[in-house]
C-alpha positions in Angstrom: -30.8 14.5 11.4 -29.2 17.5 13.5 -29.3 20.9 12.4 -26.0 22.7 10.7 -25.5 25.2 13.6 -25.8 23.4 17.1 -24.9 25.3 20.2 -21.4 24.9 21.5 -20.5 21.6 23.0 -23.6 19.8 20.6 -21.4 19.7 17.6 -21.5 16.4 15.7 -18.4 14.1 16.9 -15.6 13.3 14.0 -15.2 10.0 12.8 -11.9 9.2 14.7 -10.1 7.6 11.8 -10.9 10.9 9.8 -9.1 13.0 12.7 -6.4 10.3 12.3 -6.0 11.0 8.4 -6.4 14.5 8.6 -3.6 14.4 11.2 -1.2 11.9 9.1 -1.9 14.1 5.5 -1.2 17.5 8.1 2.2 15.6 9.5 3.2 14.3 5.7 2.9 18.5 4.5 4.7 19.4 7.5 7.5 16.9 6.3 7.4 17.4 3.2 8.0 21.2 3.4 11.0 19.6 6.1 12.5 18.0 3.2 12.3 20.5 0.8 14.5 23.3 2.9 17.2 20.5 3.9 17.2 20.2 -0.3 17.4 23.7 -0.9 20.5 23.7 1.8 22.3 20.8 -0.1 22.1 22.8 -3.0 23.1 26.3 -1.5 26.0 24.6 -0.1 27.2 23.2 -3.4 27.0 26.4 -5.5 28.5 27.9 -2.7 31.3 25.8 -2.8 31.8 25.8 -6.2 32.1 29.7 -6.1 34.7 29.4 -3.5 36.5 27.0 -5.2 36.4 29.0 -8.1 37.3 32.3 -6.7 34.4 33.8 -7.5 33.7 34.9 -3.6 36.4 35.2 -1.4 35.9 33.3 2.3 38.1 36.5 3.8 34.0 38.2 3.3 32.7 38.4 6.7 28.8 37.6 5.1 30.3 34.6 2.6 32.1 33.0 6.0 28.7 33.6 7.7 26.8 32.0 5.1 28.9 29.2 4.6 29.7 28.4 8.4 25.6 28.4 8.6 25.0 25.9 5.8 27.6 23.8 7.1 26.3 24.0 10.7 23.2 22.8 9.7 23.9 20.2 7.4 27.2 18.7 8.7 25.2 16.8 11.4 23.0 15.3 8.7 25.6 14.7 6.4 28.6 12.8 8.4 26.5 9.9 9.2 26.1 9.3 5.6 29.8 9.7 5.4 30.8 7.2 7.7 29.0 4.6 5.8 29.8 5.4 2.0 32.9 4.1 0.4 35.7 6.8 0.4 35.5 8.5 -3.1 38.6 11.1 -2.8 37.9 14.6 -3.8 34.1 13.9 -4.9 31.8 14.2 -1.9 28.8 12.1 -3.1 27.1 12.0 0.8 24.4 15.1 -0.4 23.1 13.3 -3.5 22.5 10.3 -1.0 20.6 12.9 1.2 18.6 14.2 -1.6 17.9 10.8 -3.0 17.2 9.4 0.0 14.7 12.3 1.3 12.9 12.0 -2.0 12.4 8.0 -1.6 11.0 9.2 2.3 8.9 11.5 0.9 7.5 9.2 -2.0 6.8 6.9 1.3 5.4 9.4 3.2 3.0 10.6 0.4 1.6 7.3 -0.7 0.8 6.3 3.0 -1.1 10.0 3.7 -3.2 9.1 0.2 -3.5 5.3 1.2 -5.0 6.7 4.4 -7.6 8.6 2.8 
């Protein structure tokens, strides 16, 4: 059996399917953490656009126009494919729920393969 402290470059070699779980449960976090900003954009954007709607902040706001034209930078490229496929609803814009739903069945996936790695 080796000693704890060898001298650098005599360290004991990792198991390379530990190095590859370690990596997969590292990528799943970094995912993960992925998913939940793009949530917390979905839902800035729709109490954002409820308070416009509602006159509550006014777009003619220079940070408000900011904020929005941000949010909708960001998620407008994730959102219109998932437009093009659903069904037109009219006024209802159902393409973030998809998202959400969608990014929680991934990360379900994602999770279960990092533990069923382990």
């Amino acid at each position: 059996m080796l000693p704890a402290s060898l001298p650098l470059g005599y360290q004991r070699a990792i198991h390379p399917s530990k190095g590859r779980r370690v990596l997969f449960y590292t990528l799943f976090e970094i995912v993960g953490y992925l998913i939940s900003i793009v949530v917390v954009l979905v839902i800035v954007q729709f109490v954002l656009s409820l308070l416009i709607s509602f006159n509550v902040v006014n777009m003619s706001n220079d940070f408000v126009a900011a904020i929005w034209k941000a949010v909708n930078a960001l998620l407008d490229p994730i959102l219109q494919p998932i437009r093009r496929i659903m069904p037109n609803t009219g006024a209802i814009d159902l393409s973030p729920m998809v998202l959400i739903i969608g990014l929680q069945i991934l990360s379900i996936i994602l999770k279960n393969l990092a533990i069923g790695s382990v």
